[in-house]
Structures are given as structure tokens and as C-alpha cells.
C-alpha positions, -999 to +999 in steps of 0.1 A: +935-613-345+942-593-315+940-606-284+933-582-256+906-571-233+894-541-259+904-558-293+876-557-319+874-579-345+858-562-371+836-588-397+856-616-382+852-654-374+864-655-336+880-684-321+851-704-299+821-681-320+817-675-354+802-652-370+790-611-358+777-607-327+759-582-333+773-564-357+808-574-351+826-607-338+842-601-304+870-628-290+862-635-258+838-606-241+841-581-262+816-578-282+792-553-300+768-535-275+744-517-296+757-510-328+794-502-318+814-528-312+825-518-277+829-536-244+805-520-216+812-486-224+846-483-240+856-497-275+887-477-284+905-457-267+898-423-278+863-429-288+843-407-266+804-416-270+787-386-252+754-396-235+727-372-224+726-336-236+762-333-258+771-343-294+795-372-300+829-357-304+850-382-316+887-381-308+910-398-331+945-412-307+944-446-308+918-453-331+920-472-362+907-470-394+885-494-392+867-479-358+836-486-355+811-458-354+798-449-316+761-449-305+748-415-303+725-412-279+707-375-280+697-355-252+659-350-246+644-321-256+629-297-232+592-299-231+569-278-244+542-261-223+520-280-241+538-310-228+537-298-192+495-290-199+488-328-207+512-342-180+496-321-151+459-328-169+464-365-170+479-372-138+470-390-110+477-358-083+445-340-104+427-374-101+434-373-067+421-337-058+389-339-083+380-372-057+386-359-029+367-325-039+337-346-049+340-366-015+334-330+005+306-320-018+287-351-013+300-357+025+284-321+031+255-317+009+249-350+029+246-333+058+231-301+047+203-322+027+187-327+062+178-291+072+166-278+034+158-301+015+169-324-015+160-294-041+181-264-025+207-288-019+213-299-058+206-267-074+239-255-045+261-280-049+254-296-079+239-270-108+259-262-132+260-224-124+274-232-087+315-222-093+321-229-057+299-234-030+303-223+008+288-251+030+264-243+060+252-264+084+229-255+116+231-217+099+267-214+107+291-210+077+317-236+072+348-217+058+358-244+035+351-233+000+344-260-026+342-262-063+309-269-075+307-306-086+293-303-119+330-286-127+347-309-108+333-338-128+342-322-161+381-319-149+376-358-139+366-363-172+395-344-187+420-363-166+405-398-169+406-392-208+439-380-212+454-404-182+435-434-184+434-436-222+457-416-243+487-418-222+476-456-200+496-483-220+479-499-247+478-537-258+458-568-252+466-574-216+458-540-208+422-542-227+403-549-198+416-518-180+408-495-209+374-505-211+369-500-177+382-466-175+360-460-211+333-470-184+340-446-158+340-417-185+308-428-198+292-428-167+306-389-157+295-383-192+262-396-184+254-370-154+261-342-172+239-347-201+213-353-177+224-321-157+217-301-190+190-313-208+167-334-182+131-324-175+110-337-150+068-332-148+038-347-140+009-354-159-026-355-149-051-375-174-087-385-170-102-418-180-107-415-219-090-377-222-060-374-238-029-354-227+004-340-247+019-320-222+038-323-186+038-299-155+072-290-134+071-301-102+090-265-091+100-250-115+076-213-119+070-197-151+045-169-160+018-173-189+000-138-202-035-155-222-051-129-250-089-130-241-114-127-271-146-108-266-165-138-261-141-148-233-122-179-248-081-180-244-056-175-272-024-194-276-006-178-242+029-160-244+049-176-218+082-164-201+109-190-201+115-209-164+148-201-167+146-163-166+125-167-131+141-196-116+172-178-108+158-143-095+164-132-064+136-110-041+155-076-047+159-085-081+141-076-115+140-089-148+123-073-177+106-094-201+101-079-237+073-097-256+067-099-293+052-069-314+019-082-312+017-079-280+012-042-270+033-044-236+062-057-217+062-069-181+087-063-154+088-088-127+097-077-089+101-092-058+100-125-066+098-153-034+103-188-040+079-198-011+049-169+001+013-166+012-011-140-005-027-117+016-052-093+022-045-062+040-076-054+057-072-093+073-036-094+081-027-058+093-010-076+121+014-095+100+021-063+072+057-054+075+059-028+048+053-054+019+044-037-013+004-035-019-013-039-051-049-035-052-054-045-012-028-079-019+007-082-006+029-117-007+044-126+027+076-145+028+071-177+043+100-202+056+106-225+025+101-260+030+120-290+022+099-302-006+100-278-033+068-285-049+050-276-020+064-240-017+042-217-031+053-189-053+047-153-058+057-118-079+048-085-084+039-075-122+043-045-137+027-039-173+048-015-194+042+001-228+066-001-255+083+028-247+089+014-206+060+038-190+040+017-165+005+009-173-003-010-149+005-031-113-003-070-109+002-088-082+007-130-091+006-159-065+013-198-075-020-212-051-006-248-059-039-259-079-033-273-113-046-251-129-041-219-107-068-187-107-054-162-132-054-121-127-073-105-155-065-067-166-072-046-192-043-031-216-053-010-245-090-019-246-079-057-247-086-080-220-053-103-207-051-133-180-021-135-166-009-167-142+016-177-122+022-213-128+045-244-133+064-248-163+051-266-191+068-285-220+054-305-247+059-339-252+067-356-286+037-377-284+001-378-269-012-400-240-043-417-242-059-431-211-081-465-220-088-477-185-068-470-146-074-493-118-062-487-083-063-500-047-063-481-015-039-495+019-069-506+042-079-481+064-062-450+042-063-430+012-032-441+002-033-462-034-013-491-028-013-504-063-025-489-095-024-496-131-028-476-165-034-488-201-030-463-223-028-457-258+003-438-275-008-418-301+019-404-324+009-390-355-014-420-374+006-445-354-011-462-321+007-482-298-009-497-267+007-497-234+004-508-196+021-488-171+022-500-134+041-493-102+075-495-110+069-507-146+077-480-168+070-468-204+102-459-225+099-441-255+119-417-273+140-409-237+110-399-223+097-420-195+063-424-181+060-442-144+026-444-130+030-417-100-005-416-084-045-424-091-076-408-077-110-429-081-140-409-097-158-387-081-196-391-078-207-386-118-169-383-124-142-402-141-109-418-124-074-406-131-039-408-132-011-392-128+018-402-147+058-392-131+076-380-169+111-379-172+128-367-202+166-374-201+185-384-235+209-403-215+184-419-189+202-455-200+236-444-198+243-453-163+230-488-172+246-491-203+283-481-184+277-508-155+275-535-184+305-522-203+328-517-166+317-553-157+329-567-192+361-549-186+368-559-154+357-594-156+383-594-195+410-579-169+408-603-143+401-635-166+433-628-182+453-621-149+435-654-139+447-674-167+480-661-171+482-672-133+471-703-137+494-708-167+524-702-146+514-726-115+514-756-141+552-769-133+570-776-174+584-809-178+618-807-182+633-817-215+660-847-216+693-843-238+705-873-251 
């Protein structure tokens, strides 16, 4: 045995221990750190253990036979892009920015809400196709350009996927806080589906009718009926909402319909909110507007509420081969069903409208019965009730819808929106609010799961707390 500051005893029984520490038995404090038996940092002299970036060189002066092999302790790699990607992605400075991006979009949106309106103000800063958005408020221009939020939401999600799941520590006293952040993802999750795919309508049924279809609220379309020679409509050809909703006044979109139909139709100088007028009435407010058979649309200031602004085009009917046939002039009058423009195109009669969107609904509505109640004094209903009968296929399924007592089915939801008492030798109606959105419970659904989580986080925290407070009794040595 050798006594000494930096003697190793290699598989020995030590005087006062017995046995390895370690891996080998050390007399007094030298022991084994790691797997070589080395005091601190030195073991022999000689043997150099190389930390960082270098290799183990070992020297051989002054070192035994029996030396004990050093601890290598390898250098780290440098990182990959890839590795630089998912650090920057799933850190909290890109956390950071995405909030305080979203703050500014809502904090002026907010503000900007006030002077157009609640539509103009989502489709700006919330659509999908808004890259970045310019805010204005009081017709000045605010040079502070923002990402639209709809982007902003998806890089959120990115970060709080990567940061708060894959990379956040993972074990049962971090549970809670992974099922909270699962909650937060959810919920960003939840706003874009309903970005994409919602739909929102109305429908207007009388007492005993039944209805299968729902009517935008803004959104314009164009519908071209085939007339028979008796009169009676066809199945109508209708141009997708999504061409018109996006076109600008000095913008024009050509719409080519199916071989049966002996024409295409070019759409010009579209205006989201106009008044139809007649020439030989209004020569005082004619400004050079294009005239089609003694009509022109006047641009009107749009109003807040976009289902009030009334919407209007020019037509143009072309042949196959692009020559113009014929000029139309179209104007949305706001009537449920709005007064179509007939015209003639190869000896065939056509109506052609200028309407809200329509979309089918997977099921029919049946209205048994509708009650209502008037505030006194107004024609305002201050309460109003529908029963009504699903119909969906052979199956039947009976319902009662009232104020703020929905009907769920299928993620479409029906909310009773309005309700008009008969007219004289009429029938009373309703008019149901639908809202199609896959992920309408989603935002419910994450509040439940973020509560769980937090209330798991916190219970734990709690108990461990607790725990610790209660002072051990001390044990006696006899």
C-alpha cells in the first residue's frame, strides 16, 4: 500500500474502507471519480485526460502498469443546420415576437373596427390571404407593417409544438404543463380550421315548408337559370363566391362555363356596396359610369355592416370563341330572392342574378310550429321559439330551438335568429342563424383539457409543498 496524496490502490481493501469505491479502493481521499481512479483531476502523473474538443493522449512517465484508464470525455459536435432550425423554431425569442405581433393586430384592428366595420376588419387582418397588413386609422396610414395573424398563429403553433412539447422536459411532475401547452395548440388549431372551412347563412322557412339550404349573409355569387319555353327554371349554373369576393372594381374575371352552356361571362366593375340607377333620373349624379341599357351602378360609401351593402357588376355574355354577345348590367337589391335580368343567347332564354351564396345543408329543416313575442310597444321579437322536424333521409328527429338554445348536428348549428308573425291569409316564419364549422367545439373542448392540466400542475406543486412543511421525526440511535 502506498501512502501518499495520489496513491491508488488498485482492487484493494483500504485501511478504514473496504472494498472499491467506485471502481477502485482509495486510502484516505483518493478515490475513483468516474471510472478512473483519480483524485479531483489528477490520478497519475503523466496521465493527461483531455476535456472538451481533443482526444486523450496518454503520456506514459510515471505511470504504472496497472494505471487505470482516464475518462474520455468527447468534444460536442457542431450542429447541424437542422439543429440551429429547431432551436430558433422552438424558442421562447419566436414565442415572444409571434405574441407581441398578435397583440398589434388585435390592439389595432381594435381600433380600426370602429370606423369600418367588423367584416372589413377580419377579412384585413385576419384572412388567410392578408401576408401583412398596413394599419389605418382616421384615413391616415400607420407605417408599422404587420404580419397577417392567421400566419402569425401558424408560427405559434410551430414554436409551441416544438418548444413546449418536443423539446419541454418530460416526466410526471411536468404532466400538467404538457397538457396545458397540448391546450394552447388545440385551441390555435381550432381558429384555423374554422378560418378555412366555416360557413355562415341564414335560413328563412315558413310554418309547414321545408328548407335544405342556407343564404350568406355577404358573401355575392352570380347564378345564370336556363328558362324552358313554358318559363319554369332549370338547375342554375352558379359562379363560385370565391372568384367574386376578392375582385376589385378595375378588375375582371372571366368565368368559363360547361359545354352545354353556349357562352361564357366576363365580370367587370365589380362594387362591394352601389345603388342602380337610371340615367334619365340621375343625370346629376352620372360621373362617366358605364351604361347598359339606360342602368349604371354608383358607388356608394360601404357601411359597417356588410350585409347591408348592396352589390353590383357589369356582365358581359361571350361566345365560345370570346366575341361579345351581349351587355348585362346585375345589382344585389337585398331581397331574398332578388329580381333577375332575363336575355336571350342563341334563341334560348337565360335569367341571370346577382345574389348571396348558397350552400346545401346535409339535412332538411322542417318547421312544425314558431311562436314569438314582440317588446311592448315595438316590432322587435323579444322571444321566439321553433319546433322543427329534422328530416335526413328516412330518419326524423324532432327538435326545439329557442333563443340561445341551439340545435347541433353534424357541426352544423341552427340558432333561432329572427320570427315574423303571418301576414293576413299568410303563415309565420323563422329565420334560423346556420353555422357550419367542423371545429365549432374545439374551443370548449381545449378550456376543459387546459383546466385539467393546470389544476394536475398545481395539485402536485401543492402536495409536494405540503409534504415538505410536515417537520420528520428524528430517528433515535441507541
Amino acid at each position: 500500500m502506498v501512502a501518499g496524496k495520489d496513491a491508488i490502490v488498485s482492487k484493494t481493501e483500504v485501511e478504514g474502507k473496504a472494498g472499491v469505491e467506485g471502481k477502485a479502493g482509495v486510502e484516505g481521499k483518493a478515490g475513483v471519480e468516474g471510472k478512473a481512479g483519480v483524485e479531483d483531476k489528477a490520478g497519475v502523473e503523466g496521465a493527461a485526460e483531455v476535456e472538451g474538443r481533443g482526444d486523450l493522449r496518454a503520456k506514459s512517465e510515471g505511470a504504472g502498469a496497472n494505471q487505470p484508464s482516464g475518462t474520455v470525455r468527447a468534444g460536442k459536435p457542431a450542429r447541424s443546420i437542422w439543429s440551429w432550425v429547431f432551436r430558433i423554431l422552438a424558442g421562447f425569442e419566436v414565442a415572444i415576437i409571434c405574441l407581441l405581433m398578435l397583440f398589434a393586430a388585435t390592439f389595432f384592428g381594435t381600433l380600426e373596427q370602429t370606423q369600418v366595420g367588423l367584416y372589413q376588419t377580419l377579412q384585413k387582418y385576419f384572412d388567410m390571404e392578408a401576408l401583412f397588413v398596413i394599419p389605418e386609422l382616421h384615413g391616415k396610414i400607420i407605417p408599422l407593417p404587420i404580419p397577417g395573424t392567421f400566419w402569425v398563429s401558424a408560427v405559434l403553433v410551430v414554436n409551441m409544438t416544438l418548444g413546449g412539447l418536443i423539446r419541454a422536459r418530460k416526466g410526471w411532475k411536468t404532466a400538467g404543463v404538457l397538457i396545458s401547452h397540448f391546450s394552447m395548440i388545440f385551441l390555435l388549431v381550432a381558429g384555423g380550421v374554422s378560418q378555412i372551412s366555416k360557413k355562415e347563412g341564414v335560413m328563412h322557412v315558413y310554418q309547414g315548408d321545408r328548407s335544405d339550404y342556407a343564404r350568406s349573409y355577404t358573401e355575392p355569387t352570380i347564378e345564370i337559370y336556363p328558362l324552358s319555353d313554358q318559363g319554369t327554371r332549370s338547375r342554375p349554373f352558379v359562379v363560385d363566391t370565391q372568384h367574386l369576393s376578392g375582385l376589385k372594381p378595375e378588375g375582371s374575371l372571366t368565368v368559363r362555363l360547361p359545354e352545354e352552356v353556349p357562352f361564357d361571362l366576363r365580370v367587370t366593375g365589380f362594387l362591394r356596396s352601389s345603388d342602380l340607377l337610371q340615367v334619365a333620373r340621375s343625370k346629376n349624379q352620372y360621373d362617366g359610369e358605364k351604361i347598359v341599357d339606360g342602368f349604371f351602378l354608383k358607388e356608394t360609401k360601404r357601411a359597417q355592416q356588410e350585409e347591408t351593402n348592396l352589390t353590383g357588376c357589369y356582365l358581359t355574355v361571350l361566345d365560345k370563341g370570346g366575341a361579345v354577345l351581349q351587355e348585362l348590367v346585375l345589382h344585389y337589391n337585398g331581397m331574398l330572392f332578388p329580381t333577375p335580368v332575363t336575355a336571350q343567347v342563341n334563341g334560348k332564354r337565360y335569367e341571370f342574378s346577382l345574389t348571396r351564396w348558397i350552400w346545401p345543408m346535409p339535412f332538411e329543416v322542417e318547421l312544425d310550429k314558431t311562436l314569438g313575442e314582440y317588446w311592448p310597444g315595438t316590432r322587435d321579437p323579444s322571444w321566439f321559439q321553433s319546433d322543427i322536424t329534422k328530416v335526413e333521409g328516412e330518419l326524423r328527429e324532432e327538435y326545439s330551438i329557442v333563443m340561445n338554445k341551439p340545435m347541433r348536428h353534424k357541426g352544423v348549428t341552427l340558432y333561432q335568429a329572427s320570427w315574423a308573425p303571418p301576414a293576413p291569409g299568410g303563415r309565420p316564419s323563422s329565420g334560423f342563424a346556420i353555422v357550419q364549422n367542423p371545429s365549432d367545439q374545439w374551443p370548449k373542448w381545449s378550456l376543459y383539457i387546459a383546466s385539467f392540466g393546470l389544476m394536475l400542475h398545481f395539485g402536485m406543486k401543492l402536495t409536494r409543498f405540503l409534504g415538505s412543511s410536515v417537520p420528520k421525526k428524528k430517528k433515535t440511535h441507541v
